[in-house]
C-alpha positions, 0 to 999 in steps of 0.5 A: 803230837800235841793234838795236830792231826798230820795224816792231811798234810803233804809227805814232806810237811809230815816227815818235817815235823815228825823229825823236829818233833822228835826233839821236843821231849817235854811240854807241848803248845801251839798257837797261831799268829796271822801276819803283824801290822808294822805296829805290831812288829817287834822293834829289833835293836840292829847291834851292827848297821851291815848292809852286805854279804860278802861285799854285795847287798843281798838281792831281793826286797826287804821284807818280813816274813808272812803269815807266821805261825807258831807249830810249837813252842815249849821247854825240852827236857835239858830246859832249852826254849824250842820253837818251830815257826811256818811262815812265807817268804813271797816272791821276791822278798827277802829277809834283813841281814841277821845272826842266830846266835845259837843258829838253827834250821830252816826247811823250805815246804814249797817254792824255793830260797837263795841263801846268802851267808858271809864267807860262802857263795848264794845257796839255793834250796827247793822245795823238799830240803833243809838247811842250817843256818850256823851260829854268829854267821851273817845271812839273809834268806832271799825268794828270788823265784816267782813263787812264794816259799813256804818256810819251817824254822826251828830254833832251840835257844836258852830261855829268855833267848832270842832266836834272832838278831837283826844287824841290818838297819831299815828292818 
């Protein structure tokens, strides 16, 4: 798999990525990315100003991810760009209200997150399970615990595709 050893990871990190890995059917790299200065950070084009989910600002303070790592990033054998990212949502933070136009997964590893997505009431999600985020939907992935939340994303998107598009101005 690529080379990464799993045998010392945690059952469920380990079952996490023999299911994701399983839909990577061609190719195989990896490389880490420590946490971006806001210099550094990609500048987001914010298509729509929206500031609230269902009517209400999502709770928690805005916040990028951190200590994003990539675990894998390649070309599938139907020529789709499939990317798999570890990052955590600290205490309190939250993501910018944002759409995945191909949607996509996320599993919480540790800790626990509050999902809030347009048309449906917050979702919690604990360590141990996952959740998909639907295409064209508004959401924001919020950390309303005291814990961090260690996080696995996996998107399958066409080449040159973004597997997210921030709506929310101030990100």
């Amino acid at each position: 798999m690529c080379g990464v050893i799993i045998h010392s990871l945690r059952p469920f990190t380990r079952a996490v990525i023999a299911i994701l890995a399983m839909t990577a059917l061609a190719g195989c790299s990896s490389v880490d990315q420590n946490s971006a200065s806001s210099a550094d950070r990609p500048k987001y084009e914010t298509t729509l100003n929206v500031t609230t989910i269902n009517g209400t600002p999502p709770e928690g303070t805005l916040s990028h991810l951190q200590n994003v790592k990539t675990m894998l990033d390649t070309t599938d054998a139907k020529g789709q760009h499939l990317i798999f990212t570890e990052g955590t949502r600290k205490a309190g933070t939250r993501a910018a209200i944002h759409t995945h136009e191909y949607g996509g997964h996320t599993c919480v590893v540790s800790g626990e997150i509050t999902d809030f997505v347009e048309g449906h009431s917050p979702m919690k999600f604990p360590a141990g399970t996952c959740y998909y985020m639907p295409p064209n939907i508004l959401m924001s992935a919020s950390n309303l615990g005291r814990q961090d939340a260690v996080l696995i994303d996996t998107f399958t998107v066409p080449l040159g595709g973004a597997s997210i598009t921030i709506r929310e101005p101030g990100y």
